[in-house]
Each structure stands twice: as structure tokens, then as C-alpha cells.
C-alpha positions in Angstrom: 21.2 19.5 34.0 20.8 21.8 31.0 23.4 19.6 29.1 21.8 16.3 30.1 18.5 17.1 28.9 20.2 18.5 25.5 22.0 15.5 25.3 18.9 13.6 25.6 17.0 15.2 23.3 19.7 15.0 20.8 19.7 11.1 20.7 16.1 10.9 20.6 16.2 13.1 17.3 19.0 11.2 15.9 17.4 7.7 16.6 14.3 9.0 15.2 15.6 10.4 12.2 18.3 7.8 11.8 16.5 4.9 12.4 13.2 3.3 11.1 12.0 2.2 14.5 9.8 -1.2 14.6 11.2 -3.0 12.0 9.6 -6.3 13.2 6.4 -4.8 14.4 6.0 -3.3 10.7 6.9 -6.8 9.3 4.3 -8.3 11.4 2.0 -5.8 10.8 2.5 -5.9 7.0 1.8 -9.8 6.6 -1.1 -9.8 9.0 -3.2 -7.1 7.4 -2.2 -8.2 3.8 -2.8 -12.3 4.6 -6.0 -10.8 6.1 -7.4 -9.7 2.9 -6.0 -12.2 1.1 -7.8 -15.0 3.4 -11.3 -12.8 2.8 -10.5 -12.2 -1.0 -10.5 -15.9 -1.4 -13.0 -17.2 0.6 -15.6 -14.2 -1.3 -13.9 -15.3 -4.5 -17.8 -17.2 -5.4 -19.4 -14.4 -4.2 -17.6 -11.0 -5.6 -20.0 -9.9 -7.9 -23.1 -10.1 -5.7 -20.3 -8.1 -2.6 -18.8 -5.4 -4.7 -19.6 -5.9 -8.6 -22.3 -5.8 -10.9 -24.8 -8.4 -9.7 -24.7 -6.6 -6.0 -27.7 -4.7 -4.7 -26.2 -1.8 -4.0 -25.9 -1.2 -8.2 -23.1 0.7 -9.9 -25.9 4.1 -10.8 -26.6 4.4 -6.6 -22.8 3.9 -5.8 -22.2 6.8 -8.1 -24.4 9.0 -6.5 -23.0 8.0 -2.9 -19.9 8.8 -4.1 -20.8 12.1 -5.6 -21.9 13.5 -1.5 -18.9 11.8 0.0 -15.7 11.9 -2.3 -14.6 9.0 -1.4 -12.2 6.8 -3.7 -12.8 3.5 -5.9 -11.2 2.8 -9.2 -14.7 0.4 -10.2 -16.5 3.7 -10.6 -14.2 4.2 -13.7 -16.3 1.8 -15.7 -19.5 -0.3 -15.1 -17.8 -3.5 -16.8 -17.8 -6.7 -15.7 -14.3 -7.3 -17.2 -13.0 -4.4 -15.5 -14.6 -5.3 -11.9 -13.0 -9.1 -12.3 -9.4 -6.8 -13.3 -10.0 -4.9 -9.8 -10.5 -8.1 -8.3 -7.9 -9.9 -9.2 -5.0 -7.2 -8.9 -6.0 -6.5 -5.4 -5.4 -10.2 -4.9 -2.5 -10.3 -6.4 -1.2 -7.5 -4.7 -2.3 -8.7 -1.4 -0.1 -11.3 -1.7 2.9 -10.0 -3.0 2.8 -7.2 -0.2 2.7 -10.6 2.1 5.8 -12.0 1.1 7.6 -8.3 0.6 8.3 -8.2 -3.0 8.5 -5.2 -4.2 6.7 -3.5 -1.4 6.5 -0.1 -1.7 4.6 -0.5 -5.2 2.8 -3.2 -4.0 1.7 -1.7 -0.9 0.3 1.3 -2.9 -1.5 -1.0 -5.6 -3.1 -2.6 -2.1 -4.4 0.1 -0.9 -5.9 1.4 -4.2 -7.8 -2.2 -4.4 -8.9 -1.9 -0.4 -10.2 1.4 -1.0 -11.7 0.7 -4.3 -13.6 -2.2 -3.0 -14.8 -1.3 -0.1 -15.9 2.1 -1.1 -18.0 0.5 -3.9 -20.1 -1.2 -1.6 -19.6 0.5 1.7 -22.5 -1.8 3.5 -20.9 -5.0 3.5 -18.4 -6.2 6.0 -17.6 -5.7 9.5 -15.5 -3.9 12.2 -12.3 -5.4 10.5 -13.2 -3.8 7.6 -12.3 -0.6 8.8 -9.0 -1.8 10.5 -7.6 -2.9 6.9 -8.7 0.0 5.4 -6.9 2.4 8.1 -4.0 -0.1 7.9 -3.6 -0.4 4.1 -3.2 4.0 4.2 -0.3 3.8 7.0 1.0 1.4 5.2 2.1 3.1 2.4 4.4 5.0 4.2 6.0 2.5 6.4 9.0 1.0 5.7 7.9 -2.4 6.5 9.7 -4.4 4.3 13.2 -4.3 6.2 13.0 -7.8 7.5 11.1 -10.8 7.1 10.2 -10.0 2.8 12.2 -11.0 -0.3 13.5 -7.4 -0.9 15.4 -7.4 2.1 17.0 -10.5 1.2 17.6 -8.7 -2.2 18.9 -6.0 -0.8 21.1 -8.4 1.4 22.1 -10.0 -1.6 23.3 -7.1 -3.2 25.1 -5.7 0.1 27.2 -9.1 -0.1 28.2 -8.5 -4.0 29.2 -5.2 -3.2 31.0 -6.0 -0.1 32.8 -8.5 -2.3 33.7 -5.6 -4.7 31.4 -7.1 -7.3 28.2 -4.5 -8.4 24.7 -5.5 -7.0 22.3 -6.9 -9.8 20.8 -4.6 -12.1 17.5 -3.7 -11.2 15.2 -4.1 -14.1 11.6 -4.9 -13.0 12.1 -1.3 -10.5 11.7 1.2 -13.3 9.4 -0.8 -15.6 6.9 -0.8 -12.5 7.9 3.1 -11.8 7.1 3.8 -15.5 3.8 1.5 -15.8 2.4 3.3 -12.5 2.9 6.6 -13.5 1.2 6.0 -17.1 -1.8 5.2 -15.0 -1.3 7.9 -12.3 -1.1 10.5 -15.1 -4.3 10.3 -16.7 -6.3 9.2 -13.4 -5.2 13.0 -12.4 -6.1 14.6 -15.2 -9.6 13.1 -15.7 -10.2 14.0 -11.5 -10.7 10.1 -11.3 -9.0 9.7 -7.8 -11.9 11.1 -5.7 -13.2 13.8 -4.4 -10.3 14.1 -1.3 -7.0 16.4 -1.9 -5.1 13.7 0.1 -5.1 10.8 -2.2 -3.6 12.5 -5.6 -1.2 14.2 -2.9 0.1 11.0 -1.4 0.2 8.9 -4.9 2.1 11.7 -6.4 4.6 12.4 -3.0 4.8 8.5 -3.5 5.4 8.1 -7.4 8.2 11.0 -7.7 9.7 10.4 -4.3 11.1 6.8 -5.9 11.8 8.4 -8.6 14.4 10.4 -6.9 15.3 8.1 -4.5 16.6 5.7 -7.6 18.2 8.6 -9.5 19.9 9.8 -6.9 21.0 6.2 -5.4 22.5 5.8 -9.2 24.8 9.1 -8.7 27.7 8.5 -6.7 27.9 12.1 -6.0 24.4 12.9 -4.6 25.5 12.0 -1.1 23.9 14.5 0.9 21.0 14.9 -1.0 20.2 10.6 -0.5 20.7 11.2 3.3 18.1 13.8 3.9 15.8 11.3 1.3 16.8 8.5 4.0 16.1 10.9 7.1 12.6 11.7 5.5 11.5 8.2 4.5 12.7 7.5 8.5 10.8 10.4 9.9 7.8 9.3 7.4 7.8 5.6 8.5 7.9 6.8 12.6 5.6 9.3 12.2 3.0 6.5 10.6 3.5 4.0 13.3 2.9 5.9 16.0 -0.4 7.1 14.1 -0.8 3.2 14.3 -0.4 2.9 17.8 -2.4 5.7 18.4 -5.1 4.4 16.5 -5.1 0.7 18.5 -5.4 2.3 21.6 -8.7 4.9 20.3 -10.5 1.7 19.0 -9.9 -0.1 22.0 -10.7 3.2 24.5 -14.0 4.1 22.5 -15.2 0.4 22.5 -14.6 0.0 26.2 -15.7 3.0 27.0 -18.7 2.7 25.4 -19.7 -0.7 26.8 -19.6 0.8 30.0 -22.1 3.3 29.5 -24.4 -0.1 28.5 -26.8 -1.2 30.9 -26.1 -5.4 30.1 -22.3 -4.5 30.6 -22.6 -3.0 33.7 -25.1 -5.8 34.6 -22.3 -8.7 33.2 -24.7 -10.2 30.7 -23.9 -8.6 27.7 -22.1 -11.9 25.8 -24.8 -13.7 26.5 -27.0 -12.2 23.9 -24.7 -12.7 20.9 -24.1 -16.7 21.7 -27.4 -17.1 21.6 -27.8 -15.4 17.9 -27.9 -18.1 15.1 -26.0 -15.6 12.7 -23.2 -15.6 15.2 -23.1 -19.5 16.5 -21.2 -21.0 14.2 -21.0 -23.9 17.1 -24.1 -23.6 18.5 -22.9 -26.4 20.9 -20.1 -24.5 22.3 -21.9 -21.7 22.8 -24.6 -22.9 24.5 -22.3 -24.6 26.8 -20.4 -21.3 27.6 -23.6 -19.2 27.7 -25.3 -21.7 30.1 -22.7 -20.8 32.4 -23.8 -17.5 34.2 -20.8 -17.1 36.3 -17.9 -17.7 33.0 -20.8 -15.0 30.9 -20.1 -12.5 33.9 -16.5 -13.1 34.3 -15.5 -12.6 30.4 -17.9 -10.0 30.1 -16.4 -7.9 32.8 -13.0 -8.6 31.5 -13.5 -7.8 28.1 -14.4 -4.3 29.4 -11.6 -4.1 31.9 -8.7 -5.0 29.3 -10.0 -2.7 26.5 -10.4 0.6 28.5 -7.1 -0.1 30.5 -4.7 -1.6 27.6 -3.7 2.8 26.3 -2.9 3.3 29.9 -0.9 0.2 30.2 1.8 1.4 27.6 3.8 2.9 30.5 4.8 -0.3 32.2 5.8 -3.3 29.3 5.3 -6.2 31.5 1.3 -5.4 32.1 1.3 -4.1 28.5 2.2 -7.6 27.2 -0.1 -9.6 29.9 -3.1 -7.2 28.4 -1.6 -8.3 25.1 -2.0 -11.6 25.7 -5.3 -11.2 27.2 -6.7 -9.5 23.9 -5.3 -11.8 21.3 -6.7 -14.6 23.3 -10.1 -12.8 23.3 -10.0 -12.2 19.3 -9.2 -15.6 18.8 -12.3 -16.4 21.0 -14.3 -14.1 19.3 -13.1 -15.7 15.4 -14.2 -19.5 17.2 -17.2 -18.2 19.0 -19.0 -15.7 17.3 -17.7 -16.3 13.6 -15.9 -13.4 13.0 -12.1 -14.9 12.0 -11.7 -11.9 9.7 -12.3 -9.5 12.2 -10.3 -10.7 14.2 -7.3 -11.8 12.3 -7.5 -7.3 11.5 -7.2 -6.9 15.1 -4.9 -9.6 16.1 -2.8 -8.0 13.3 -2.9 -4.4 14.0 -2.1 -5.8 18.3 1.2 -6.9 17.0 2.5 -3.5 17.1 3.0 -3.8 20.2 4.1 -7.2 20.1 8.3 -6.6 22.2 10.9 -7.3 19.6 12.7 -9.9 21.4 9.1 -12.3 21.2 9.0 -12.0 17.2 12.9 -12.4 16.7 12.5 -15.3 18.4 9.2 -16.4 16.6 11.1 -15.6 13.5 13.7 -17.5 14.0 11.7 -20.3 15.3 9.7 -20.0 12.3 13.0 -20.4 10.3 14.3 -23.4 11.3 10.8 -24.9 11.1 10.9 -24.2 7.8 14.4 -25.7 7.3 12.9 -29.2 8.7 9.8 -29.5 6.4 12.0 -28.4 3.3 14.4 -31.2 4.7 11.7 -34.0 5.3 10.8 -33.1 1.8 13.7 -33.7 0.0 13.9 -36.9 1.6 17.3 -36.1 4.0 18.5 -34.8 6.9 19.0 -30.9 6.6 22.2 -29.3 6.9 21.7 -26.3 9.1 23.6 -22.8 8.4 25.2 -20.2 10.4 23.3 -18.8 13.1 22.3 -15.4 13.0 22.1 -13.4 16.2 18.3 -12.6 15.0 17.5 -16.5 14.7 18.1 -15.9 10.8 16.1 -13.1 10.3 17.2 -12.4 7.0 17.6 -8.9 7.5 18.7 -6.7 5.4 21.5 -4.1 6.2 21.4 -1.4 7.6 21.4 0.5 4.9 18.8 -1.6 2.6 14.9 -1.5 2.7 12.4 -2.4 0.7 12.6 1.0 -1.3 16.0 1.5 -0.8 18.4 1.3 -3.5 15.8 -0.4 -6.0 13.1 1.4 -7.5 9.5 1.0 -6.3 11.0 -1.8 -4.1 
């Protein structure tokens, strides 16, 4: 018994230290949050100065003293300019959608949460619940390794695998160090003028972050340094893990505390608690359509009481994964009504995102790889001919990378 239980124990350390565990979930996760803010980015793109820049209400001189009480990061209190507020702007833009499409991802990553932080720390009044969900996301995603499918450094680092296997040499790596180099001559000086807030995390993390590539590159460059790239490896693994399940753990406390709290209201206990919010201008974006589903008391009670039921249940559903992915279904579907009903797509495209963590593995391989081909056929149609399909992959075409390759494996700041 003694030896079964050690034997058990010793797998589940070696998978966890061997293994970055959710490889799809972290893609998913990664392209969710980061198309989230791109999406809001764009669509406030008229109306950034009046949000977070000079023009706002909440004006750079009562920002500064807000900050001053809670310590709390944002790269616009650097300057008051308008040229730098439109440089914030558009980097965390940019950056949004590079960490989308997984180039270069663990310096993109980092660039996205400075520009989350830095925004919505400047002008902490505007936005919504979903606010907070990218903001909480855009931290554990630093120190994910989500980029080890589904992103165009896994297929570099395929790419390379395939050159090496070959007995060529992978491609030099060029853009890696230039970024390395470029971040740490801001990183340097944003420490020594204490311009990374008032937290000890944040300098900790950037720092953990900027000289932890820097190893990791050296040391994939020595063909000597074997032992000392595994335990790198086994603490990027342990790193990644340890962050998910902070995600995870985080889903399940927004969705306990919100049910939890509705229960303890009076118009939730009574089943009439959506009616009051269809019935708001501010959140009827089709006021027909929500005056046909208010006018219906029974389908008001019924959601109502659902709602309620699927949020405080869906943490204790975890132990059985059939109900877990019914309750999954149930809470997309209620996000999706919520973006349609209420006029809240941003919210909700947070939440939908930060649900696919729990999303099983075999439903996105096969999303991926339906994705995939549909891709192949509108590329096909485009060119004017019939496409010549490749060799299946047992992931539907995944394009994953080996097992050896992530987005910051052997590159630097990949």
C-alpha cells in the first residue's frame, strides 16, 4: 500500500514538473483575453483620451494623488503628454495582438500586461466586471507557457525541430536578443527612478522575468549546460501549473461569491431579479427583445433561478467532468445572453475566455483542427482552386510544437 501511494505520488510530481499541463486551455485562454482587449481597444479607439488620457475627467493631477494612497502601477503617470498617452495606447494594441497570434509571447505577454495595468490604473472608474478579469488574467499570464500550440512560435520552434532533426542548425534567432536588450534598457531606469509602483511584486516579477530569459538563451546556446537547462525547464513547468491552477481557482471564487451573493438578495430569492436590468435603457441594447423576454414572468423566474443555481454549483462540479462541461455549457450560453441582452459583449467575451480553462482537451483539439481545415478552404476558394489537403496530424493539425519547444524555449524572449 505504502509503495502504491509512493508510486503515485511520484508520477504526479514528475508530470507536474515535467510537463506544462493545459497546453490548449492556456492557448485558448491566451487568444481570448488578448482578442478581448484588442476588440475594446478598438472600438474606444475615438474615445481614448476622454477614457484614460488627457481630456478625461478623472485628470492626470487627481490620478497622481490616487496613486500616491494605493501604489498601484501605470506607466501614463510617467509623463502628462499627449504624445506619450497615444505611445501607451498604441503599444498596448499592438501588443494585444501579437500575444493573440503567439509571436513572441513571453515579451509580448509582459508588454500586455504593463499596457492593461497602465490603463486601467489611470482611470480606475471606467469599465466593468470584465475589466477586472483581463486585468487578473493579463498577471497569470506572464507566467504561463501558453504559447505551446496554436501561436507562430510554436510553429517556429517546430520549424527549427525539423532543421535540426535533418542535421541542419535551426535559424538564428535575431529579433530574441534585440527585444531582450531593448526591454531591459527600459526596465533599468524604470527601477531606478521607483517608477514601477508602489508594490514589491511588480519590479520582482519583471526582473525574475527579464534575467530568467536571459539565462534560459545562454544556457540553451551551451551545449554543456545540460543540467542546469533542465531544472530552468522544471521551473518554468512548475511556474506555468502553479499559475493555472491560480486561474482555476480564481473562476470558481468569482462565480461562488457572485452566486452566493445573489442568494442573500431578496429579488433573487423572489425570481425577479432579471427583470429589472431588461427594463433599464442603458442595458437594452434591443429593447424589443427584452421586453419580449421580460414580459414573460415564468422564462424571468426560470433564468433567474438558474443563473443562481449554475454559479454557486459550477466549483463543486469539478469532481465529476461530465456535469462540469453541461454547467460549462450552461454559463457560456448565459454570457453570450448577457453580451446580446444587456450589452455587455466585453464582459462577457473576459468570462467566456477565462471558462475555457476548463474547456476538456479533446473539444478544442477538435475545434482546432476544425478550425484548420476551414481555413484551408477559404485560402483555397481564394486562390481560385481546389486545395490540396496535407498530412493529417493526430491533433487535427495542431501545429504543435515539440515537446521540447515553447514559446520561450530555445529563443529569447519568445
Amino acid at each position: 500500500m505504502v509503495q502504491r501511494v509512493d508510486r503515485s505520488l511520484a508520477r504526479a510530481v514528475q508530470r507536474v514538473t515535467a510537463t506544462p499541463l493545459g497546453r490548449y486551455q492556456s492557448a485558448v485562454l491566451r487568444i481570448g483575453v488578448s482578442a478581448t482587449y484588442l476588440l475594446f481597444l478598438l472600438r474606444e479607439l475615438p474615445n481614448r483620451r476622454e477614457l484614460y488620457g488627457p481630456d478625461g475627467p478623472w485628470h492626470w493631477d487627481m490620478a497622481r494623488r490616487l496613486l500616491a494612497d494605493n501604489d498601484a502601477f501605470t506607466v501614463l503617470m510617467w509623463s502628462d503628454s499627449a504624445i506619450w498617452f497615444e505611445a501607451v495606447y498604441a503599444l498596448t494594441l499592438v501588443s494585444a495582438g501579437l500575444l493573440m497570434v503567439g509571436w513572441r509571447t513571453r515579451a509580448t505577454s509582459v508588454l500586455f500586461m504593463v499596457g492593461v495595468l497602465s490603463l486601467q490604473n489611470r482611470s480606475i472608474f471606467m469599465g466593468d466586471g470584465g475589466d477586472n478579469v483581463i486585468h487578473l488574467m493579463a498577471v497569470y499570464l506572464v507566467l504561463t507557457r501558453c504559447a505551446r500550440v496554436w501561436s507562430l512560435d510554436a510553429r517556429r520552434e517546430a520549424r527549427n525541430a525539423v532543421r535540426v532533426a535533418e542535421g541542419g542548425r535551426p535559424a538564428r534567432d535575431v529579433v530574441g536578443p534585440v527585444l531582450w536588450a531593448l526591454l531591459g534598457c527600459v526596465l533599468l531606469p524604470a527601477t531606478w527612478a521607483d517608477g514601477l509602483g508602489g508594490t514589491w511584486w511588480l519590479p520582482a516579477l519583471l526582473w525574475i522575468l527579464w534575467l530568467g530569459n536571459g539565462a534560459w538563451w545562454a544556457l540553451h546556446r551551451s551545449s554543456a549546460a545540460r543540467e542546469p537547462r533542465v531544472l530552468l525547464d522544471v521551473l518554468a513547468n512548475l511556474a506555468h501549473n502553479a499559475a493555472l491552477l491560480v486561474i482555476m481557482a480564481e473562476v470558481c471564487l468569482i462565480y461562488a461569491t457572485a452566486g452566493w451573493y445573489k442568494i442573500q438578495g431578496s429579488r433573487w430569492q423572489d425570481g425577479t431579479a432579471l427583470y429589472y436590468p431588461l427594463k433599464l435603457d442603458y442595458f437594452s441594447p434591443w429593447p424589443g427583445l427584452s421586453g419580449l423576454l421580460a414580459s414573460s414572468a415564468l422564462m424571468v423566474m426560470v433564468l433567474t433561478y438558474v443563473t443562481v443555481i449554475v454559479q454557486v454549483a459550477f466549483p463543486f462540479t469539478l469532481f465529476n467532468r461530465k456535469v462540469k462541461n453541461v454547467l460549462l455549457v450552461f454559463m457560456i450560453g448565459e454570457h453570450a445572453g448577457i453580451a446580446v441582452l444587456l450589452g455587455l459583449p466585453f464582459f462577457s467575451l473576459a468570462m467566456i475566455a477565462a471558462d475555457a480553462v476548463f474547456l476538456p482537451t479533446g473539444f478544442l483539439v477538435w475545434l482546432g483542427g476544425r478550425v484548420v481545415r476551414g481555413r484551408r478552404a477559404l485560402f483555397s476558394r481564394a486562390r481560385g482552386g481546389v486545395g490540396v489537403p496535407g498530412p493529417r496530424r493526430p491533433d487535427g493539425d495542431a501545429r504543435e510544437a515539440p515537446p521540447h519547444a515553447d514559446g520561450a524555449g530555445h529563443t529569447l524572449v519568445g
